[in-house]
C-alpha positions as CSV (number, residue, x, y, z in Angstrom):
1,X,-5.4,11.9,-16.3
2,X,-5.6,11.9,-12.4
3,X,-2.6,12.1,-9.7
4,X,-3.3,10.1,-6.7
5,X,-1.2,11.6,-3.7
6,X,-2.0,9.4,-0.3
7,X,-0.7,12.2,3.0
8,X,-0.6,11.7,6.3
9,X,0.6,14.8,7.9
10,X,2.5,16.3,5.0
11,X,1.8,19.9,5.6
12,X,5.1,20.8,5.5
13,X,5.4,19.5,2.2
14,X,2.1,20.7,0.5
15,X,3.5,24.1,-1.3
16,X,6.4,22.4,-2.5
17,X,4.8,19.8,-4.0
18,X,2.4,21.6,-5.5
19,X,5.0,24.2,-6.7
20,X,6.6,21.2,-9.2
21,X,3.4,18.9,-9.9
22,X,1.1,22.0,-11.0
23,X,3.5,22.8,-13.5
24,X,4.2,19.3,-14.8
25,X,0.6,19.0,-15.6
26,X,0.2,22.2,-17.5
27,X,3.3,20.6,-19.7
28,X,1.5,17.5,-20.2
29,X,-1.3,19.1,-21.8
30,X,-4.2,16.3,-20.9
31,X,-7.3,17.5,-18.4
32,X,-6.0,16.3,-15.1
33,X,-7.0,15.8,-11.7
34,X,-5.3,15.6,-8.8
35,X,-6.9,13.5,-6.0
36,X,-5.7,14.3,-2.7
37,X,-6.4,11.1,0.1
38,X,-5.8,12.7,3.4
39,X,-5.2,9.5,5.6
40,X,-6.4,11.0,9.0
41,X,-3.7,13.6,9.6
42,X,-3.4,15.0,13.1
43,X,-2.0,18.3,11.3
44,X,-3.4,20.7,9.5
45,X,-2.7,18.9,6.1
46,X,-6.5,18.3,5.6
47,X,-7.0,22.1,6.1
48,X,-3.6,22.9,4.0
49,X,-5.7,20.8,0.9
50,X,-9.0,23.2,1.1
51,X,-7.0,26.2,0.7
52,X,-4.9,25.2,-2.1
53,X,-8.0,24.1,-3.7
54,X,-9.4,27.4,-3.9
55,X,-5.9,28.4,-6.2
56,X,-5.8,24.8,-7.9
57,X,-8.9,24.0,-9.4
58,X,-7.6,20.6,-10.3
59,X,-7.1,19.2,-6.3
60,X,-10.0,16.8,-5.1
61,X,-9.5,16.5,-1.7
62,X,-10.5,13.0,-0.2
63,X,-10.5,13.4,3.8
64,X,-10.6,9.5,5.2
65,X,-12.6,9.5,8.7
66,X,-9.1,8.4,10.7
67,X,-5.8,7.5,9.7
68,X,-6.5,3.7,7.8
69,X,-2.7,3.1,6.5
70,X,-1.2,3.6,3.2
71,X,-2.5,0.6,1.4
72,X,-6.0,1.7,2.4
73,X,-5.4,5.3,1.0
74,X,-4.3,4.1,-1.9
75,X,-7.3,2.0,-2.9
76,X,-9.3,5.2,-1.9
77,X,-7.5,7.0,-4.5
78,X,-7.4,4.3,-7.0
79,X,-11.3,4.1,-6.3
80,X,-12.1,7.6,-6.9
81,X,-9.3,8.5,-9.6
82,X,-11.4,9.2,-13.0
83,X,-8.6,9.7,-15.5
84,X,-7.9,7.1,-18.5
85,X,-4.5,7.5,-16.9
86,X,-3.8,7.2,-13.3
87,X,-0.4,8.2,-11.7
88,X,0.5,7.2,-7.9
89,X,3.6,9.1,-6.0
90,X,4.3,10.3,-2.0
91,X,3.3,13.7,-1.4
92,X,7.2,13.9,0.3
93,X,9.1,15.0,-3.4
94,X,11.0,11.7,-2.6
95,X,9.1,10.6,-6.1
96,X,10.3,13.3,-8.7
97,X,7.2,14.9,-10.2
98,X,9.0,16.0,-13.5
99,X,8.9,11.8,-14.1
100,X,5.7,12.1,-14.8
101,X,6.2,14.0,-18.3
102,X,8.1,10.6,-19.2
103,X,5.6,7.8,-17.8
104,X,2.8,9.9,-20.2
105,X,5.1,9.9,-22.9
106,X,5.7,6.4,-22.7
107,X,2.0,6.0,-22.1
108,X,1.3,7.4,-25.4
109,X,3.3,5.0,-27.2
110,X,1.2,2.2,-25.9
111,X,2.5,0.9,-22.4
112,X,-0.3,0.2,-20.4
113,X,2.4,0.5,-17.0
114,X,4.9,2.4,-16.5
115,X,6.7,2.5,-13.2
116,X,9.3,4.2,-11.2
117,X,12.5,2.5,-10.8
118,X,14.5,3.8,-7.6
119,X,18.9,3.2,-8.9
120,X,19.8,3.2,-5.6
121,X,18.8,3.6,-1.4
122,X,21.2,5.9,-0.2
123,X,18.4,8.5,1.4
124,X,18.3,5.4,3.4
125,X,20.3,4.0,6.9
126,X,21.9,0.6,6.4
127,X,19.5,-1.1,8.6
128,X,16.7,-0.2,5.7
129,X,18.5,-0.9,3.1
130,X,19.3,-4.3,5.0
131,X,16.0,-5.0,5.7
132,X,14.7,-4.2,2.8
133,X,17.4,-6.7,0.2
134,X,16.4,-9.7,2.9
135,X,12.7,-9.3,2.6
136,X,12.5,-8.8,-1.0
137,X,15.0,-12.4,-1.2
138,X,12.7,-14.1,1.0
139,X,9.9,-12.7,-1.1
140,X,11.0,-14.3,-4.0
141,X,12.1,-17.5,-2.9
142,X,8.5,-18.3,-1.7
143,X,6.2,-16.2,-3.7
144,X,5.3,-17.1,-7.0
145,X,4.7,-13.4,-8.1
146,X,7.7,-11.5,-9.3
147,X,8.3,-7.9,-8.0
148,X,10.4,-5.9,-10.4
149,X,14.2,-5.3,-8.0
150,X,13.5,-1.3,-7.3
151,X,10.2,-0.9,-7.8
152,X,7.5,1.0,-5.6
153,X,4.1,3.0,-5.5
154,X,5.2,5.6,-8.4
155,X,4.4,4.7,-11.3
156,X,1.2,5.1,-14.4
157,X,-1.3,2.9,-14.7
158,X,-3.7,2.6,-17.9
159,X,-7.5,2.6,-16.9
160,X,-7.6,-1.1,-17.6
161,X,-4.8,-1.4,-15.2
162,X,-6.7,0.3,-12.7
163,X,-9.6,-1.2,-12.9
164,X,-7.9,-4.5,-12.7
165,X,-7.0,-3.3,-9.2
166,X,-10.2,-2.1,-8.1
167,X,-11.6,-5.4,-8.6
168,X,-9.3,-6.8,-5.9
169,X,-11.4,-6.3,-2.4
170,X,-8.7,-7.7,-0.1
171,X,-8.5,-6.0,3.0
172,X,-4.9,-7.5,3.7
173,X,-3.1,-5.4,0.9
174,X,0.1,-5.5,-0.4
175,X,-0.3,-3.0,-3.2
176,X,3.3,-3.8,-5.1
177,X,2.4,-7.2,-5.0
178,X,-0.6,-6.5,-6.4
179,X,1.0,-4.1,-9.2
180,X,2.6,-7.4,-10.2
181,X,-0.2,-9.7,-9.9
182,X,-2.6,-8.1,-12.4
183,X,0.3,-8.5,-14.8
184,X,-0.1,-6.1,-18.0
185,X,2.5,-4.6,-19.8
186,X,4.9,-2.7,-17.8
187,X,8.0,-0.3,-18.3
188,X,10.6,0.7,-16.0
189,X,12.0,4.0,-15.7
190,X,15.0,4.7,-13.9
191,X,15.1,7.4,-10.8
192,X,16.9,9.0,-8.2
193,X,14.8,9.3,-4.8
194,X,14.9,12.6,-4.1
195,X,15.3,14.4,0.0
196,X,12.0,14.7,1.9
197,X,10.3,17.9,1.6
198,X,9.3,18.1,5.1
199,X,8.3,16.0,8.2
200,X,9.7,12.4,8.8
201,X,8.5,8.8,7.3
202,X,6.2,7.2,9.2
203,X,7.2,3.9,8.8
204,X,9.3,2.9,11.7
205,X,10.8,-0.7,11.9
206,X,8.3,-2.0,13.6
207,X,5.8,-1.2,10.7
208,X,7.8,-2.2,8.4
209,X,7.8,-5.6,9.8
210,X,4.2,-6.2,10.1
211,X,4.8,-4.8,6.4
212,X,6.4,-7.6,5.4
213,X,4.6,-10.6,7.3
214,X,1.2,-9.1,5.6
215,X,3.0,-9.4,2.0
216,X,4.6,-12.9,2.7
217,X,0.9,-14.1,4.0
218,X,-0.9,-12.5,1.3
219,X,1.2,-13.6,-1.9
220,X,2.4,-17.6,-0.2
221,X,1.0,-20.2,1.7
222,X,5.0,-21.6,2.0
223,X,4.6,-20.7,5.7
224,X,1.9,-23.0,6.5
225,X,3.0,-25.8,4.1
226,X,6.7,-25.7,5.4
227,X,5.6,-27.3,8.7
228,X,4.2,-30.1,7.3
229,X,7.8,-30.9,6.2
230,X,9.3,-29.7,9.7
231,X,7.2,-31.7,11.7
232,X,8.1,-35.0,9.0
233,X,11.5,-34.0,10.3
234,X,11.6,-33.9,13.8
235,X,9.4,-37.4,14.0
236,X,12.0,-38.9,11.5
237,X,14.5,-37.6,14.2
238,X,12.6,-39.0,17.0
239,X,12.0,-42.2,15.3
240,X,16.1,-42.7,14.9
241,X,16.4,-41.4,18.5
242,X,14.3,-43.8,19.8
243,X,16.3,-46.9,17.7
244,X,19.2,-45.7,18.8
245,X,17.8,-46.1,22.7
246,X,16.6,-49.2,21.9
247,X,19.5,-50.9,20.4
248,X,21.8,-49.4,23.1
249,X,19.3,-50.9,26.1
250,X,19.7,-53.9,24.6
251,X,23.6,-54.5,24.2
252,X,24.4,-52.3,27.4
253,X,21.2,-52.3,29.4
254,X,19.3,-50.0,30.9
255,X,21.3,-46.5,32.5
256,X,20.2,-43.8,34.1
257,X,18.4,-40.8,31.5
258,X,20.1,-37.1,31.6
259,X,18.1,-34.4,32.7
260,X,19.8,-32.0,30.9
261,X,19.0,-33.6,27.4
262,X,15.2,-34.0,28.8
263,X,15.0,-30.5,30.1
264,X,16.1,-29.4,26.5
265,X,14.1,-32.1,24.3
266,X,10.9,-30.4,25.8
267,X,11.7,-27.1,25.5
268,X,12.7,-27.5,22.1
269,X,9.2,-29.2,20.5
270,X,7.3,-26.7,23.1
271,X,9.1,-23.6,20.9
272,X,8.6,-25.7,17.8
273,X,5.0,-25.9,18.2
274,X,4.3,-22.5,19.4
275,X,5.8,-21.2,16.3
276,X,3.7,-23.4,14.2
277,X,0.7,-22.5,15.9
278,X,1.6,-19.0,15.7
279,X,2.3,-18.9,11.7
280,X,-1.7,-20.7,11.7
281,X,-2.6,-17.9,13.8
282,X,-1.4,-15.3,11.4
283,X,-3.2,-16.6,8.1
284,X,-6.3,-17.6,10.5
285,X,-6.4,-13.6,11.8
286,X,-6.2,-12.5,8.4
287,X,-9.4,-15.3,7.6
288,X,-11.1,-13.7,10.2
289,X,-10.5,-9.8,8.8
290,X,-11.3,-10.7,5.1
291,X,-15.0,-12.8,6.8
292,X,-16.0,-9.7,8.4
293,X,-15.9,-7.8,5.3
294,X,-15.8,-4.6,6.7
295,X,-14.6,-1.1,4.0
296,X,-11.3,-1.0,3.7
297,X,-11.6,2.6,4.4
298,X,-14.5,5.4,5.0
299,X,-14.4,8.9,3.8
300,X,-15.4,11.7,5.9
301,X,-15.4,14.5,3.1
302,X,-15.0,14.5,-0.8
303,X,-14.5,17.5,-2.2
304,X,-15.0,17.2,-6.0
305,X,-12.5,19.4,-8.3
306,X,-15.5,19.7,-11.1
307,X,-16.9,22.5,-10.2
308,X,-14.5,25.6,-8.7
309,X,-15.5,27.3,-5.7
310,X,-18.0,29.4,-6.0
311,X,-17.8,33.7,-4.6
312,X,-20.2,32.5,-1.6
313,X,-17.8,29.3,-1.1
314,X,-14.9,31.3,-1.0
315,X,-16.1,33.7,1.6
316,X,-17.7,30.5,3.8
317,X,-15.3,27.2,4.7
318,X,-13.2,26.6,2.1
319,X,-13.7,22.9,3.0
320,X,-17.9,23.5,2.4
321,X,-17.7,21.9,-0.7
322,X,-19.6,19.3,-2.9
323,X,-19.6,16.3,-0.9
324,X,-19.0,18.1,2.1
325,X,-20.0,15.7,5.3
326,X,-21.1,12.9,3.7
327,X,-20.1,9.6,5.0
328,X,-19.8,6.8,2.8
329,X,-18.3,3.5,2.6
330,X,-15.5,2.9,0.6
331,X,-16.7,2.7,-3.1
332,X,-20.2,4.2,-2.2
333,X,-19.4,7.8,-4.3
334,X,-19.4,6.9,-7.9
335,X,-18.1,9.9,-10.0
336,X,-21.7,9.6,-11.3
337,X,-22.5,11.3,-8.1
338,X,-20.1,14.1,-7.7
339,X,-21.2,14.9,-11.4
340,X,-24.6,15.0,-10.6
341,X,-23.8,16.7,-7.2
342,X,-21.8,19.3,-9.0
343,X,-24.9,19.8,-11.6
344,X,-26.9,20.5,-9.0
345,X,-25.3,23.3,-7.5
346,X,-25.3,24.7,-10.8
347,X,-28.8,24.0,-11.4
348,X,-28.2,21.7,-14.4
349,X,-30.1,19.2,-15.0
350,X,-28.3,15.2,-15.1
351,X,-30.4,12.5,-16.6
């Protein structure tokens, strides 16, 4: 099985997580992995990862060229994660490692997905939990996917599941969205989040909106369809406005027009217009990112838990690993390659 952990600047929270995940996956008793996406820290978390590698032969440590977002260190993860089961949490402890005995136990029994279930948001202010109620309402009165009311990242997926999701090559991601899309099997299990371990979220209001308007444009196309019916609106309106003009011209004459009600008719179809164009604007920008077709993401280092350190690795760079430098595009290191890579540093032979 393989852990995916996306950090970004989670060195404060490296020992502690590795104090409670290590031992969950001895308990578990399958081969594991643990696949560390380090999302362009500033801190030494990238530097944290090559040291505990050395203790924990089961970390690969996946070092993203600069900081690409969440979503994109995910799909790194999900891309690179070689275990018939693959289970996603925060590196923060806010996601309960000790779950993860129960997702592979109800794994086992044949449930292809099995995710974490948060019971409640009190680690959060009332402004998040506000937020977050409205956008999952709006969310589900004009998307057509359902998102399971609690759900997040944590969670197991089967390796059908995953590579579902690998198939998707959107650049515009809204990973729980996607969770749903694919569709599969899927059990809930119920958790408390936990404190953070260390450090502070990085998601600030303001990224949390852009959050949202990315998952609305991704899973709905109500925002562009909706001012088809606005704009039947307003002309109906117009239309009676203008009847009513006429009819009163005719049994009253003509008076003099208000400038107030002209000053505000203008201003009101000049903001109604803007705010259509702008709504095109969004779902043409996000055109223009998936034409491109740039990576989603590009990895600076992979360092490939197959092989432990050698005695001369350990006195070098603990970082002077397997793939060590190499630059690749997102999806360009198979694990045919690190096998092969890892072969050859031991001088075995890979057909």
């Amino acid at each position: 099985m393989s852990v995916v952990v996306p950090m970004h600047n989670e060195s404060l929270s490296l020992e502690a997580l590795f104090a409670r995940l290590s031992p969950v996956l001895d308990r578990v008793g399958e081969p594991a992995e643990i696949v560390c996406v380090d999302d362009g820290s500033t801190d030494d978390t990238l530097e944290r990862l090559k040291a505990l590698r050395l203790r924990e032969p089961r970390v690969r440590v996946v070092a993203l060229s600069r900081n690409f977002g969440k979503e994109a260190a995910l799909a790194a993860g999900l891309q690179r994660a070689r275990g018939q089961a693959v289970v996603l949490m925060d590196a923060d402890l806010q996601h309960p490692p000790e779950l993860i005995e129960a997702f592979v136990q109800h794994w086992r029994e044949g449930w292809p997905v099995v995710f974490g279930q948060r019971t409640s948001r009190k680690t959060d202010t009332w402004l998040r939990r506000w937020a977050a109620r409205s956008f999952y309402r709006v969310f589900a009165a004009i998307s057509q996917t359902h998102l399971p009311a609690g759900a997040g990242d944590f969670r197991l997926m089967d390796r059908r599941a995953v590579d579902a999701l690998n198939t998707l090559v959107e650049r515009t991601r809204f990973t729980k969205g996607l969770y749903a899309w694919i569709g599969f099997r899927s059990l809930a299990v119920p958790f408390e989040v936990g404190e953070r371990a260390g450090g502070t979220s990085g998601w600030r209001l303001g990224a949390l909106w852009r959050f949202a308007v990315d998952a609305i444009t991704a899973f709905s196309t109500l925002p562009l369809r909706m001012w088809t019916y606005v704009g039947t609106a307003v002309s109906l309106c117009a239309l009676i406005y203008a009847a009513h003009f006429l009819i009163r011209t005719l049994l009253y004459g003509v008076d003099l027009p208000g400038f107030p009600s002209l000053i505000i008719a203008i201003t009101f179809f000049a903001g109604v217009q803007l705010i259509g164009l702008g709504i095109i604007g969004e779902y043409l920008g996000r055109v223009f990112t998936e034409v491109k077709q740039r990576p989603l993401f590009l990895v600076a280092e992979d360092l490939d838990p197959l092989a432990p350190p050698t005695e001369d690795e350990k006195g070098r760079d603990p970082g002077a690993a397997v793939l060590s430098g190499r630059w690749a595009a997102a999806g360009e290191v198979s694990p045919g390659d690190a096998e092969r890579d890892n072969a050859e540093r031991r001088g075995v032979a890979v057909s």
